[in-house]
C-alpha positions as CSV (number, residue, x, y, z in Angstrom):
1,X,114.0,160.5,40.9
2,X,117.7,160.2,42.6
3,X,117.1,163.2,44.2
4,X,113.8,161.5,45.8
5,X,115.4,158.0,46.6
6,X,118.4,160.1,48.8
7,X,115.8,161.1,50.8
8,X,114.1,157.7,51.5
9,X,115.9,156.0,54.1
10,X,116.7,152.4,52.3
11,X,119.1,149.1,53.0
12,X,121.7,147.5,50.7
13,X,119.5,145.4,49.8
14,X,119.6,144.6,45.7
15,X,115.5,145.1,45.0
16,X,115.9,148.8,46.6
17,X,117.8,149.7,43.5
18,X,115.3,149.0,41.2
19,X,113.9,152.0,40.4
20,X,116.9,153.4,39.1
21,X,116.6,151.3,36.2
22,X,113.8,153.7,35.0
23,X,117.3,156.3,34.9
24,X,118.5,155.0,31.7
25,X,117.4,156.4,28.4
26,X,119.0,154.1,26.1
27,X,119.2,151.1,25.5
28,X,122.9,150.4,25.8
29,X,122.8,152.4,28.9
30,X,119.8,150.4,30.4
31,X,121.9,147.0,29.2
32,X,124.9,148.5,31.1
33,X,123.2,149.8,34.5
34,X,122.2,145.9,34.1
35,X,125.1,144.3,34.3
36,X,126.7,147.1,36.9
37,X,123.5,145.5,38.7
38,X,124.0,142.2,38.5
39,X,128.0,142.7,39.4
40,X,127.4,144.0,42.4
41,X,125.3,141.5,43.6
42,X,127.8,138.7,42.6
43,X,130.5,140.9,44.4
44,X,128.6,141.5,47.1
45,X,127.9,137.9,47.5
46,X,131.5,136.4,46.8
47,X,133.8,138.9,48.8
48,X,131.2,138.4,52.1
49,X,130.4,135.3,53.3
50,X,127.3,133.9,51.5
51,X,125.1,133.0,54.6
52,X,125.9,136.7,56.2
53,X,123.1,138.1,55.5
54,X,124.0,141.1,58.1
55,X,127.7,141.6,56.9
56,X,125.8,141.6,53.4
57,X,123.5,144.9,54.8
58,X,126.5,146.9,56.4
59,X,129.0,146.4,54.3
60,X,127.1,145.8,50.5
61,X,126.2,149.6,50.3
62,X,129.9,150.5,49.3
63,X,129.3,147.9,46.4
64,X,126.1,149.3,45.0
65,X,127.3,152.8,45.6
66,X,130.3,152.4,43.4
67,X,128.5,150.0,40.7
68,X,125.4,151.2,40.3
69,X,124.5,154.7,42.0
70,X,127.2,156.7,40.7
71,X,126.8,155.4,37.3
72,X,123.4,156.3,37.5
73,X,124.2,159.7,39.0
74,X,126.6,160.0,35.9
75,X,123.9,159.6,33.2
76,X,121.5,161.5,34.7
77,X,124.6,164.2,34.7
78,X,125.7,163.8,30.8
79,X,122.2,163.0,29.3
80,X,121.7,165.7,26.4
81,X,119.4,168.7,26.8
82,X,116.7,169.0,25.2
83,X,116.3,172.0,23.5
84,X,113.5,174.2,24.2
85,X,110.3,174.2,23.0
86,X,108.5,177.1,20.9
């Protein structure tokens, strides 16, 4: 599924990152992906102006990359293998 959402051209926008809450296979993860979600939309918001909603598209990616994307690149990474079946 991240392999198919880098290849769909997409904005900053928070609801685009939605799917990748289907990434998490616990729920500890899923509560943490969450919150990562829910920071960076209160960062986003508070360190850009709240009514800039075009400084909020160019510049809110690096906030979703860091908070929510790479975490969910990391647990897709270091989820266990399953072993295989007989």
């Amino acid at each position: 599924m991240l392999g198919a959402l880098a290849l769909v051209p997409h904005t900053a926008a928070l609801y685009e990152s939605l799917p990748l809450l289907l990434v998490p296979q616990t729920r500890v993860r899923f509560a943490v992906l969450m919150g990562l979600q829910y920071l960076a939309a209160v960062v986003s918001y508070l360190i850009l102006s709240p009514g800039n909603l075009g400084g909020m598209m160019d510049t809110g990616w690096v906030y979703l990359l860091i908070l929510v994307y790479l975490p969910c690149l990391w647990m897709v990474l270091c989820s266990p293998a399953k072993p295989p079946e007989q």
